[in-house]
Structures are given as C-alpha cells and as structure tokens.
C-alpha positions as CSV (number, residue, x, y, z in Angstrom):
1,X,-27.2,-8.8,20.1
2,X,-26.0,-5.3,19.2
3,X,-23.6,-5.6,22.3
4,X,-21.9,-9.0,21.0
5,X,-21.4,-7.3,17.4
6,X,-19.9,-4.0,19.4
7,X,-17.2,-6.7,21.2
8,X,-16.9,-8.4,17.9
9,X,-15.4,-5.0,16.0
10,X,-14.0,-4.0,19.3
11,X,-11.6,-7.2,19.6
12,X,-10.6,-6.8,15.4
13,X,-9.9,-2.7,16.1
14,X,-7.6,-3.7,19.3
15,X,-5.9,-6.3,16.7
16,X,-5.1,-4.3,14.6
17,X,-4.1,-1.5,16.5
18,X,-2.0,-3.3,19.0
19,X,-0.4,-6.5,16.6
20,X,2.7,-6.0,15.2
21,X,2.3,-7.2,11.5
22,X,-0.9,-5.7,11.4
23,X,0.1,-2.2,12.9
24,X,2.8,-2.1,11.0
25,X,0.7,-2.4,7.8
26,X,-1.8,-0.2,8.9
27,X,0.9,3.1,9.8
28,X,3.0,2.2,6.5
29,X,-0.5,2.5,4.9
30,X,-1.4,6.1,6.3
31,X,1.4,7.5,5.0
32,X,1.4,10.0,2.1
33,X,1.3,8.2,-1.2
34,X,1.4,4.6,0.0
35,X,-1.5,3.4,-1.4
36,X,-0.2,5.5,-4.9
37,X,3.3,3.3,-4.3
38,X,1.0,0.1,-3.9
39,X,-1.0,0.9,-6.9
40,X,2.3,1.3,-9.1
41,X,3.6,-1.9,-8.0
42,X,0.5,-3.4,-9.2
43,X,1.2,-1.4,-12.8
44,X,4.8,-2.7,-12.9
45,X,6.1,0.9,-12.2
46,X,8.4,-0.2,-9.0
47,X,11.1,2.1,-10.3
48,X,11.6,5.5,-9.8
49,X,11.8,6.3,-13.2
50,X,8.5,4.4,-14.8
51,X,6.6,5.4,-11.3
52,X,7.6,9.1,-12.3
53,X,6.3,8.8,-15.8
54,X,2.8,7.5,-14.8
55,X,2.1,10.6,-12.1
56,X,3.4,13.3,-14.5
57,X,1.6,11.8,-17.2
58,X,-1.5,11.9,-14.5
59,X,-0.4,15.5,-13.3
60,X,-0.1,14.7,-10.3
61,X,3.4,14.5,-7.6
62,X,5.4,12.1,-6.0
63,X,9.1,13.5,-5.1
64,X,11.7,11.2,-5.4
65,X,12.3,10.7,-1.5
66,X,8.9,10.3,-0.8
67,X,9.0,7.0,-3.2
68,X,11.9,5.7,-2.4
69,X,10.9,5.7,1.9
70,X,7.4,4.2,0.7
71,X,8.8,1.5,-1.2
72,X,11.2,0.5,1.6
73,X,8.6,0.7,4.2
74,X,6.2,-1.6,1.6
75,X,9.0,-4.3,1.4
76,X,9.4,-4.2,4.9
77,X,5.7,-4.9,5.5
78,X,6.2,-8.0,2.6
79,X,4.1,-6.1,0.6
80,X,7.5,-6.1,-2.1
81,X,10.7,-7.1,-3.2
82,X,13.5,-5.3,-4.5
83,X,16.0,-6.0,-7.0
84,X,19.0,-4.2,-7.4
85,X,20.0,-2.8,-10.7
86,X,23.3,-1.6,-10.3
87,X,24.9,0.2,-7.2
88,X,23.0,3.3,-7.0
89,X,19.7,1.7,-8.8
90,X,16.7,-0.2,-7.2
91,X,13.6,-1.9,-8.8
92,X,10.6,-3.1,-6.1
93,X,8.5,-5.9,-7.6
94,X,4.8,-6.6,-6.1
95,X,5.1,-9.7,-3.6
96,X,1.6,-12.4,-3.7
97,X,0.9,-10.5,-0.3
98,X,1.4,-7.1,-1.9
99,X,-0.9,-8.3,-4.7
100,X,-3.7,-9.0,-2.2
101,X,-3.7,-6.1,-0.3
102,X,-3.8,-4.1,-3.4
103,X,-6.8,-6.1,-4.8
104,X,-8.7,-5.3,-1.4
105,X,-7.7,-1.4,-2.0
106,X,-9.3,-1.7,-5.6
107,X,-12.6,-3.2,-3.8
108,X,-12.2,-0.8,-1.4
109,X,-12.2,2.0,-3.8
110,X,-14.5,0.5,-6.2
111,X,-17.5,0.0,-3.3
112,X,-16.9,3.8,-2.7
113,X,-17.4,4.7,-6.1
114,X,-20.1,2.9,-6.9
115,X,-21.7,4.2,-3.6
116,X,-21.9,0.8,-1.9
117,X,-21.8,1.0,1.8
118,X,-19.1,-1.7,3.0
C-alpha cells in the first residue's frame, strides 16, 4: 500500500517536472518575487506604478526590472494579460487561470499559517 502511494506522488513529481506547461509554471514560480507579482495582479496592481505603491507602502522591494521580467514571464505561462497604455506603458490584468493559481497560493499560505499540515 505504502509502495502504490510512493508511485502515485512519484508519477505527479515526474509531471510536473518533465511537462512543459507544468514546468514552465513551476520555474516562472521559483523566481524572486513571482508569487509577490501574482499576488498584485490579484489586488489590481498590474502596473508598475500601483505595484510600487503597495510594496513601499509595505516596506518592502520590488525593482522595476524585476517586475516587468515577472509579469512577462506570468503572461507567458497564461497566468495574465497585458494591455498597452501607450508606447512605452504596459498594464497586466489577472487571466481566470491566473486567478486560480493565486487562490491555491492563498490556501497554500493560509494552511501554513494556521499550522495545518497539507
């Protein structure tokens, strides 16, 4: 029985690792300040501007670059859209996948707080 349940998570690990929607989601994902770019898109803050706003206001960092590579790599996973504003300017908006994945980060995050084991 223990066996079966150690192929079981075995086949969904070599899944993910070796599938290329999946893998792609997972290495956008490990990136620095992915999951903070999915959690603005879920505020509304998919511009550089707003997103900078929330993280000083937070005291915490997010350089320019850094958001602007994120949010590409998050539309190219379908995670997000963008919209352009004018030639220079560009505004991501959440996709329904993008919404999902950053309701199963909330969960995630939320079972860790609380203590929950998964």
């Amino acid at each position: 029985m223990k066996r079966e349940k150690e192929r079981e998570i075995e086949k969904k690990v070599v899944r993910i690792l070796t599938e290329e929607r999946l893998s792609a989601i997972k290495a956008m994902l490990e990136k620095d300040h992915a999951i903070d770019c999915v959690f603005l898109l879920m505020l509304g803050r998919g511009q550089w501007r707003y997103a900078k706003e929330f993280m000083t206001r937070l005291r915490l960092t997010l350089p320019d670059g850094t958001f602007r590579a994120r949010m590409i790599e998050i539309e190219d996973c379908g995670l997000a859209k963008h919209e352009k504003m004018d030639i220079k300017k560009k505004r991501w908006i959440i996709s329904e996948f993008g919404k999902q994945v950053g309701r199963l980060l909330f969960g995630f995050f939320a079972k860790i707080d609380r203590g929950g084991s998964m």
